[in-house]
Backbone as CSV, one residue per row, in Angstrom:
resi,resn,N_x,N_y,N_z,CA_x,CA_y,CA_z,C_x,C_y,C_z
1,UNK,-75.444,-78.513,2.265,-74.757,-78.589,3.538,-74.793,-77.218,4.205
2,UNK,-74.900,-77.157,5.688,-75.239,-76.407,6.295,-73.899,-75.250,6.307
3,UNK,-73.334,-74.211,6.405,-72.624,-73.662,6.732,-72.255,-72.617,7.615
4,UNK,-70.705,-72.719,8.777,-70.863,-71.461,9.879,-69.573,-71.219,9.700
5,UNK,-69.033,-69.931,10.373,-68.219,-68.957,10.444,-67.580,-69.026,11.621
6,UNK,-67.106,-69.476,12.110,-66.057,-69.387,13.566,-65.043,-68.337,13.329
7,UNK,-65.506,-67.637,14.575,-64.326,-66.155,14.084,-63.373,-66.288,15.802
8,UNK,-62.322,-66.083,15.387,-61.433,-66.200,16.243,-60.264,-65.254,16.324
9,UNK,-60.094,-64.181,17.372,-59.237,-63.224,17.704,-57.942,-63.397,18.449
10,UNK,-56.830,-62.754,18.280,-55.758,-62.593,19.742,-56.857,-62.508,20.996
11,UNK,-56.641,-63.336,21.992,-57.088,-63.429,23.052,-58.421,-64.143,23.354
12,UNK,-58.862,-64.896,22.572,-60.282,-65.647,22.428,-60.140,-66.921,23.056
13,UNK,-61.442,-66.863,23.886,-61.546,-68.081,25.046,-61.224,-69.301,23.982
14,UNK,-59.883,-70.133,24.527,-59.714,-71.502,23.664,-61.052,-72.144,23.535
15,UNK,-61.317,-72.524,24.890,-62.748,-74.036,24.970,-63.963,-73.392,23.936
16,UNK,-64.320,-71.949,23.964,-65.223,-71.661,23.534,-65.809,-72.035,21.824
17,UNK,-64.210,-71.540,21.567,-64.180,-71.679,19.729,-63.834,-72.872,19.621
18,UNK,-63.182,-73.788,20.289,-62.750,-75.050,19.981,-64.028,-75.783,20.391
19,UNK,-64.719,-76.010,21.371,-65.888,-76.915,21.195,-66.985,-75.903,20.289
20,UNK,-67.443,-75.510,19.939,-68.185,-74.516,18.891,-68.245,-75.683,17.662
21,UNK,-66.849,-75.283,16.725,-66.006,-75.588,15.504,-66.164,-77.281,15.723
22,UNK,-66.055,-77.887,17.037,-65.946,-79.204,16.910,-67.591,-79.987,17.185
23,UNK,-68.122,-79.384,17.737,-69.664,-79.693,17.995,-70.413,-79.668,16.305
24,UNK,-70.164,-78.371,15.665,-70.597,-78.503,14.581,-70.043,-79.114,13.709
25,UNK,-69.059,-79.120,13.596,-68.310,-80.451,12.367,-68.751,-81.784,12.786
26,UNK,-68.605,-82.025,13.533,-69.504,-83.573,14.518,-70.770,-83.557,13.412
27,UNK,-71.426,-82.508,13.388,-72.931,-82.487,13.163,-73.196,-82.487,11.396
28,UNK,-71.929,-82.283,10.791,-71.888,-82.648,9.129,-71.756,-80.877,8.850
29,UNK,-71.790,-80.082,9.615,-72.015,-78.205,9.060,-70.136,-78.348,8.619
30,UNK,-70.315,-77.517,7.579,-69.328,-77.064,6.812,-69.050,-75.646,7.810
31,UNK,-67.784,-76.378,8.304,-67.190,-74.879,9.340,-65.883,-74.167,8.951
32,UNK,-65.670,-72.755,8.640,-64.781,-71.985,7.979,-64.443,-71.214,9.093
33,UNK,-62.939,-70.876,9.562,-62.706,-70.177,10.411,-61.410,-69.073,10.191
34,UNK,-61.908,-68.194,10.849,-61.399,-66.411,10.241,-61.382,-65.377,11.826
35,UNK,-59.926,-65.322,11.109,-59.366,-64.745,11.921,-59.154,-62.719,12.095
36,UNK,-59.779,-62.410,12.945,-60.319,-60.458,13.279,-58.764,-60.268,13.516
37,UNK,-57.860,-59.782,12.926,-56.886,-59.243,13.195,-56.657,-58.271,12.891
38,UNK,-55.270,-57.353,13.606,-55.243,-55.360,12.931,-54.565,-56.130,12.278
39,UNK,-53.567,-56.759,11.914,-52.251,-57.154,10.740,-52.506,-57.716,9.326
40,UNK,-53.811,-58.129,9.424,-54.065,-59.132,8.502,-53.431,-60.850,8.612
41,UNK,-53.153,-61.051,9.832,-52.797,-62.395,9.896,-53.704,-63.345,10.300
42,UNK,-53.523,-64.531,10.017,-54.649,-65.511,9.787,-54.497,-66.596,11.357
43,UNK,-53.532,-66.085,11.758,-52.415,-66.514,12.919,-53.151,-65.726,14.304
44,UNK,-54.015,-66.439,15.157,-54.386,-66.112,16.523,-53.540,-66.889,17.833
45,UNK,-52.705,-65.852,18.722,-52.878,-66.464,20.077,-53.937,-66.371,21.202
46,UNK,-54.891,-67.280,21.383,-55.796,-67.776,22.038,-55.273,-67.029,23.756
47,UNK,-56.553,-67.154,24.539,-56.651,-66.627,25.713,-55.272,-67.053,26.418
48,UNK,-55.422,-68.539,26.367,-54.778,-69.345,27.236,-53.625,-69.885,26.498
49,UNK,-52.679,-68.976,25.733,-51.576,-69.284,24.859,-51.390,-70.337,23.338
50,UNK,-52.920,-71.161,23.314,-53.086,-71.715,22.080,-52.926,-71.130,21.052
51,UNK,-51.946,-71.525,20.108,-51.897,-70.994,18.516,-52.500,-71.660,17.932
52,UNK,-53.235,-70.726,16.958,-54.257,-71.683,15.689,-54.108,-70.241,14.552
53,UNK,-53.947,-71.513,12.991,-54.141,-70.463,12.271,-55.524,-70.803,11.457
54,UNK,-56.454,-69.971,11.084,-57.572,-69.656,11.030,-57.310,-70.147,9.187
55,UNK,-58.708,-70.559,8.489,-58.641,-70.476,7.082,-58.709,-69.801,6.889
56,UNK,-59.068,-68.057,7.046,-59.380,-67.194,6.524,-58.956,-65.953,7.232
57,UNK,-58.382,-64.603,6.637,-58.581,-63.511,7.342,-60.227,-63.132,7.251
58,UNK,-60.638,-62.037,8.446,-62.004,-61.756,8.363,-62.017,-60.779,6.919
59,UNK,-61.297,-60.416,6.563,-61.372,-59.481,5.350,-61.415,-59.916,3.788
60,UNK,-61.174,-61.286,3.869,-61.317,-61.966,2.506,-62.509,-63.298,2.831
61,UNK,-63.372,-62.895,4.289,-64.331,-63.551,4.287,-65.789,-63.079,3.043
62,UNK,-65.940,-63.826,1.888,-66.740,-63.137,1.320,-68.062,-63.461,1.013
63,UNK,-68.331,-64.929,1.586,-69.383,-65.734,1.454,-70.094,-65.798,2.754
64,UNK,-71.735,-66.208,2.669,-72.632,-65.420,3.537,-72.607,-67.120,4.162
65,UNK,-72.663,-67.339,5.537,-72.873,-68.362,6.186,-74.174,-68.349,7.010
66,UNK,-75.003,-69.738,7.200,-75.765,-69.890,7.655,-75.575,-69.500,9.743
67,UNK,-75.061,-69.498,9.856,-74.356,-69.165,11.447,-72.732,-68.570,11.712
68,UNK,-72.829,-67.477,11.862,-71.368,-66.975,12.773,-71.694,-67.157,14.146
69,UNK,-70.359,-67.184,14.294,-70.274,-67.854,15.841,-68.869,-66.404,16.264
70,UNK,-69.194,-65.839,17.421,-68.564,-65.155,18.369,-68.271,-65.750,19.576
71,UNK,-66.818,-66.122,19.807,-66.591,-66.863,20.603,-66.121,-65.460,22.099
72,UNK,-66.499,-65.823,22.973,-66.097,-64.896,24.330,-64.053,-64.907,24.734
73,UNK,-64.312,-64.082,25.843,-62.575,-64.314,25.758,-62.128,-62.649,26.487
74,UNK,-60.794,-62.214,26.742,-60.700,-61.326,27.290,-60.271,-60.457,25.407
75,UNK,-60.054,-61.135,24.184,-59.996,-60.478,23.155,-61.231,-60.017,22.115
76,UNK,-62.582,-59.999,23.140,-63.657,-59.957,22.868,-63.924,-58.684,21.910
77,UNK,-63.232,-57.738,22.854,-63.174,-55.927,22.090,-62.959,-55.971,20.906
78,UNK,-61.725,-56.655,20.894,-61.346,-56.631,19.172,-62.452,-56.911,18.235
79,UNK,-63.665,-58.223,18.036,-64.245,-57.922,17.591,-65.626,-57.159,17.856
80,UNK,-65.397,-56.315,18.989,-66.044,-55.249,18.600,-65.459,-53.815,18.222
81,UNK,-64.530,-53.944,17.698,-64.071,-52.771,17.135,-63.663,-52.982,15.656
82,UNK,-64.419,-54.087,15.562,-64.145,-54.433,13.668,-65.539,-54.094,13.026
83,UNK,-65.654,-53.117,12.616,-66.927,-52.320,12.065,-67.488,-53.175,10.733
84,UNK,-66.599,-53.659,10.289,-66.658,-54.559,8.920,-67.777,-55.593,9.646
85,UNK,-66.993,-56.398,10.797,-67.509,-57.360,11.409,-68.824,-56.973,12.041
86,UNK,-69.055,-56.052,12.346,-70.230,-55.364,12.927,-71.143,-55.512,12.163
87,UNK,-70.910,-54.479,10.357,-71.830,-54.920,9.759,-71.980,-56.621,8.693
88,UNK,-70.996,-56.972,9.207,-71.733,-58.359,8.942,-72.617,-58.750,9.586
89,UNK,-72.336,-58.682,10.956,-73.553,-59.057,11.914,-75.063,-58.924,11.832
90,UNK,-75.350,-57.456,11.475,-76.217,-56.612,11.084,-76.620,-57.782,9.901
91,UNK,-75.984,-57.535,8.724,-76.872,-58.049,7.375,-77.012,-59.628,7.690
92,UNK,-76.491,-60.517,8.252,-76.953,-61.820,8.974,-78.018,-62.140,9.182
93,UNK,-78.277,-60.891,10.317,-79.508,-60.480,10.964,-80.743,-60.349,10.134
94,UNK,-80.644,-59.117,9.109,-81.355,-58.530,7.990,-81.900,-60.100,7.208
95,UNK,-80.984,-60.947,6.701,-81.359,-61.901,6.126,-82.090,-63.167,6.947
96,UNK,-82.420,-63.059,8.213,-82.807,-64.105,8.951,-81.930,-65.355,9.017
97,UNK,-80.421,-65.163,9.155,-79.377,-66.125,9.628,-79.255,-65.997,10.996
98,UNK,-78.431,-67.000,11.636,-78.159,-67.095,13.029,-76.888,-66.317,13.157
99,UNK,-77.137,-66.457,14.397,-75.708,-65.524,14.831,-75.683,-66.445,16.621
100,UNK,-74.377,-67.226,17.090,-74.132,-67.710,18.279,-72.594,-66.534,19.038
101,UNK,-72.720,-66.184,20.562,-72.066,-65.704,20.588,-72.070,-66.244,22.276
102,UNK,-71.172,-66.218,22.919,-70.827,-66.718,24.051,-69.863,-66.301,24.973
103,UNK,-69.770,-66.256,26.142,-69.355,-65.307,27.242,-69.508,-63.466,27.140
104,UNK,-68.077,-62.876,27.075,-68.629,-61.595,26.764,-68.945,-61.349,25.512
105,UNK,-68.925,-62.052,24.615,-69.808,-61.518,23.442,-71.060,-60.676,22.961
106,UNK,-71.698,-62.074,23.622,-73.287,-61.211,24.393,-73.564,-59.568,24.327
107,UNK,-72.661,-59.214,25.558,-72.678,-58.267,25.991,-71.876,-56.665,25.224
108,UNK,-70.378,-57.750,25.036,-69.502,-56.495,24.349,-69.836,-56.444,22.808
109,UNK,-70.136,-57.671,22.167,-69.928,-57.456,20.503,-71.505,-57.188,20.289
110,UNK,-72.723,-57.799,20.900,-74.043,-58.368,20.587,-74.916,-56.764,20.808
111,UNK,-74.705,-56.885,22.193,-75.459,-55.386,22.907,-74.575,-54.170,22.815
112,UNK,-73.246,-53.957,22.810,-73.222,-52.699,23.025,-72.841,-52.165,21.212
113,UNK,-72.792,-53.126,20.258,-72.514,-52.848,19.059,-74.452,-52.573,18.530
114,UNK,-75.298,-52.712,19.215,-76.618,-52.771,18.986,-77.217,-53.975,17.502
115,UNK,-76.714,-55.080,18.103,-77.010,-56.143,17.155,-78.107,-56.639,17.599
116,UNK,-78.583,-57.120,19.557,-79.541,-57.034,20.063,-79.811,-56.125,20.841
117,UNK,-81.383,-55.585,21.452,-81.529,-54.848,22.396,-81.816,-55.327,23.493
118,UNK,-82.488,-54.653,24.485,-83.078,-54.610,25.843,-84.328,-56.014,25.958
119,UNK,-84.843,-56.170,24.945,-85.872,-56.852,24.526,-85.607,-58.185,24.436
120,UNK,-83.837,-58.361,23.777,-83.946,-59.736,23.245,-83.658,-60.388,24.423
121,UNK,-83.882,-61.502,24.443,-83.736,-62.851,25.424,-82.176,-63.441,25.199
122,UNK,-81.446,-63.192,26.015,-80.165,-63.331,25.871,-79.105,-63.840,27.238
123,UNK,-78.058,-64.727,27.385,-77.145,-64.454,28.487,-76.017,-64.136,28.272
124,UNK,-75.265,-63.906,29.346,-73.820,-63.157,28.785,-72.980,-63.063,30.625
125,UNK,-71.563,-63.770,30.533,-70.512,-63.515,31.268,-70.701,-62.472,32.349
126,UNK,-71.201,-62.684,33.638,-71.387,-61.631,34.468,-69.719,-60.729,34.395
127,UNK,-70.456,-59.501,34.328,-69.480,-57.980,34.412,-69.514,-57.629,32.944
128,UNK,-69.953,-58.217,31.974,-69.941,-58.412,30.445,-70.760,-57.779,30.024
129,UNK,-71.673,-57.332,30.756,-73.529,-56.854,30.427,-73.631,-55.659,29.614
130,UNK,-72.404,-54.721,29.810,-72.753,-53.225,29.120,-73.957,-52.686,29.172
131,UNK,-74.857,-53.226,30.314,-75.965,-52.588,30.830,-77.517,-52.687,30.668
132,UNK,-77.210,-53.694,30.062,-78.370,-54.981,29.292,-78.392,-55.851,30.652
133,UNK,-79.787,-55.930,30.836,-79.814,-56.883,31.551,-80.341,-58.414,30.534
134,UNK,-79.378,-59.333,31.525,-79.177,-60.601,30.810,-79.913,-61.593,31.729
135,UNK,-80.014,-62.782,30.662,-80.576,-63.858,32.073,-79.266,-64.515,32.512
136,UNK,-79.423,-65.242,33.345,-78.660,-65.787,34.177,-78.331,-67.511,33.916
137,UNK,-79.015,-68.046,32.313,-79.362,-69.456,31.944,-78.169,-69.421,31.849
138,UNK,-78.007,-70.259,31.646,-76.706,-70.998,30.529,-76.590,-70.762,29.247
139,UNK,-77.686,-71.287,29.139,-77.575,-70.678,27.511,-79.240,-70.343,26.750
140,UNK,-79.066,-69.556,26.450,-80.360,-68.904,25.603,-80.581,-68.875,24.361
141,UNK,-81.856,-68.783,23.846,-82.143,-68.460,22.555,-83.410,-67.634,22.328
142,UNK,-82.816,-66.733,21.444,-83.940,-64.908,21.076,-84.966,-65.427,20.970
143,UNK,-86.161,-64.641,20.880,-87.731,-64.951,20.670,-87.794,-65.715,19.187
144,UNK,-86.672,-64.354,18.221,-86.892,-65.082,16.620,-86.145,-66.336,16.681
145,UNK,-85.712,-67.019,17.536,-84.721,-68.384,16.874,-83.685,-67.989,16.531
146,UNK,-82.728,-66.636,16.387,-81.867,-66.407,15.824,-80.296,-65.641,16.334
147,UNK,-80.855,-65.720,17.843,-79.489,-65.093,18.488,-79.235,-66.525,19.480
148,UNK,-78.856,-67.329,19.628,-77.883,-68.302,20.231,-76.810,-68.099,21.007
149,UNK,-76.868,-67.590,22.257,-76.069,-67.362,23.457,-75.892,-67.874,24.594
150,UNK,-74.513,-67.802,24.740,-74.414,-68.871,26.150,-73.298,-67.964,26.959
151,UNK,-73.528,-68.321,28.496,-73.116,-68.005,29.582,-71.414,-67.598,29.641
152,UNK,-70.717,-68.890,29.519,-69.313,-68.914,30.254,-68.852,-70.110,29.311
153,UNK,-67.608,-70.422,29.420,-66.627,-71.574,29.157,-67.646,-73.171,29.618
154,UNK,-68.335,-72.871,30.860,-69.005,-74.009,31.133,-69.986,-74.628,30.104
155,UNK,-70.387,-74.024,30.094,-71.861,-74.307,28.944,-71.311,-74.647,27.334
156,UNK,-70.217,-74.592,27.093,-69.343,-74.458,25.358,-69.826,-75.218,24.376
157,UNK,-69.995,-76.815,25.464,-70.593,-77.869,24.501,-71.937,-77.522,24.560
158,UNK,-72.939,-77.378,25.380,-74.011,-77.036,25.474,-74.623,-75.850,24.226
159,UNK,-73.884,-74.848,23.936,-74.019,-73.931,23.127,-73.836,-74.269,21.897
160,UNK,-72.564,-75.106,21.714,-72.291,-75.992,20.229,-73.431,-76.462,19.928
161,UNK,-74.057,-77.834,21.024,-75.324,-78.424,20.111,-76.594,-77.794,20.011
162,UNK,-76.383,-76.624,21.036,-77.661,-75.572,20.458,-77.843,-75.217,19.194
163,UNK,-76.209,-74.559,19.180,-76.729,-73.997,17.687,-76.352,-75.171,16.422
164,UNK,-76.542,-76.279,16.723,-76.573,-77.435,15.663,-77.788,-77.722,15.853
165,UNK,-78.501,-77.647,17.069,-79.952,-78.066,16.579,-80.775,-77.016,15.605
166,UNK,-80.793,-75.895,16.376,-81.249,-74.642,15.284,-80.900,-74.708,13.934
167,UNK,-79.512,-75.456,13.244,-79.183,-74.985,11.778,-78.884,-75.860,11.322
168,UNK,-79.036,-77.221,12.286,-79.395,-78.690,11.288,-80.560,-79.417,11.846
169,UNK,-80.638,-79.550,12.875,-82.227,-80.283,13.466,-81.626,-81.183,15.104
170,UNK,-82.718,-80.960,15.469,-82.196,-81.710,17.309,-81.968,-83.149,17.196
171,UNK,-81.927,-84.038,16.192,-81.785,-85.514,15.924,-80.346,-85.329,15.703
172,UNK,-79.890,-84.293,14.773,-78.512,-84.464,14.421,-77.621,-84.101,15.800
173,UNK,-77.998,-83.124,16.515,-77.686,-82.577,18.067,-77.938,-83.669,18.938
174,UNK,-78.868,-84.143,18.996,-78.875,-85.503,19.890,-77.498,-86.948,19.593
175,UNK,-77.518,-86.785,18.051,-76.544,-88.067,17.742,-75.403,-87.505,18.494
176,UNK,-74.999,-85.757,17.795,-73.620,-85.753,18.575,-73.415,-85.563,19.898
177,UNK,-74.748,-85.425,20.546,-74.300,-84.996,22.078,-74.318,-86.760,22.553
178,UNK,-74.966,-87.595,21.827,-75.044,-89.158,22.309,-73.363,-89.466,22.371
179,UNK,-72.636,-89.220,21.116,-71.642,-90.026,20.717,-70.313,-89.408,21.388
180,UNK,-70.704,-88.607,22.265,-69.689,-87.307,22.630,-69.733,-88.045,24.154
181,UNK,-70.836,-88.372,24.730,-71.430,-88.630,26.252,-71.796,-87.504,26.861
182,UNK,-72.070,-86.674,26.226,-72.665,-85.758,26.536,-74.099,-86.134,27.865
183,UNK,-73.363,-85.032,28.808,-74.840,-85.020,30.090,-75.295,-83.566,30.275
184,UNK,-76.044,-83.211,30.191,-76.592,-81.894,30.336,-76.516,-81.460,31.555
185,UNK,-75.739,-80.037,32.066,-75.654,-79.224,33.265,-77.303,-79.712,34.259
186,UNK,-77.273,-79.652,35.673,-78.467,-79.679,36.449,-78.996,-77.996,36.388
C-alpha cells in the first residue's frame, strides 16, 4: 500500500489539506498526518479556525513515505522554518519520492528553502514566488515526475488526484475523481 504524509501547521489552508488527505484515502494510499509545531502539539488551528488533531507530531515522524504533501496557507513559514522538515524534503528528493505542495508552498517552503530551482516546472499562489518565476497552470508537475504543485485553494481536488495518479496510477484517479463528480477546471 501506497503511503503519504499530510503535514499540517497553525494557520494551514483548511480546503487544501482536507481535500489532499481525502482525495488520497478515496484512492486506497495509507495517509498519516503530522503536525509542524514550536510546542510539540499534535493540535493545529487551521487558516479558517478549523481544529484538527494530527496523528503525529512532525518530530516523532520516523518512517519514510511515498509522498509528503505541503499544504499552502498564511502558516506556510512555519514550515519553512522547520529545518528538520527541510531536510526531510531534501532526502525525499535524494531517494526519488514525491513531494506535493500547494499555494504558497511552492514558493515559500519548495523555492526559497532550495528544494526546487529556477529550472523546475512548477506553480505557486501569486505574491508567493520568492522570485522564482512560476507558471501560471493550476497545477503542475516537475520534468522528473516528482514535484506535484498546484496554484490556489481552487485547484485542491485537482492536485489531490494528481498526486494519486503519480503514486497509485490514473485508473485509480479516474475512479475517484468519477465517484466524487468530479469536472475538471476549463
Amino acid at each position: 500500500m501506497k503511503s503519504a504524509l499530510v503535514l499540517y501547521t497553525n494557520g494551514t489552508e483548511d480546503i487544501e489539506a482536507t481535500a489532499a488527505l481525502d482525495i488520497l484515502h478515496r484512492g486506497g494510499v495509507k495517509v498519516v498526518t503530522a503536525a509542524v509545531t514550536n510546542d510539540g502539539s499534535r493540535m493545529v488551528e487551521l487558516a479558517h479556525s478549523s481544529v484538527i488533531v494530527c496523528n503525529l507530531t512532525f518530530e516523532d515522524v520516523t518512517d519514510d513515505y511515498d509522498l509528503i504533501v505541503i499544504p499552502g496557507g498564511p502558516g506556510t513559514i512555519n514550515f519553512a522554518k522547520c529545518p528538520a522538515l527541510i531536510e526531510k524534503l531534501q532526502k525525499q528528493l535524494d531517494r526519488g519520492a514525491l513531494i506535493g505542495a500547494i499555494c504558497a508552498a511552492p514558493g515559500v517552503v519548495l523555492y526559497a528553502q532550495g528544494i526546487i530551482d529556477e529550472n523546475t516546472t512548477a506553480t505557486c499562489y501569486p505574491g508567493c514566488e520568492c522570485g522564482k518565476h512560476f507558471s501560471t497552470k493550476g497545477v503542475c508537475v516537475s520534468e522528473n515526475d516528482k514535484i506535484i504543485t498546484a496554484r490556489s485553494p481552487q485547484y485542491a481536488i485537482e492536485f489531490g488526484l494528481k498526486m494519486l495518479e503519480y503514486l497509485v496510477d490514473k485508473e485509480t484517479a479516474d475512479r475517484v475523481a468519477s465517484s466524487i463528480l468530479y469536472k475538471p477546471s476549463l
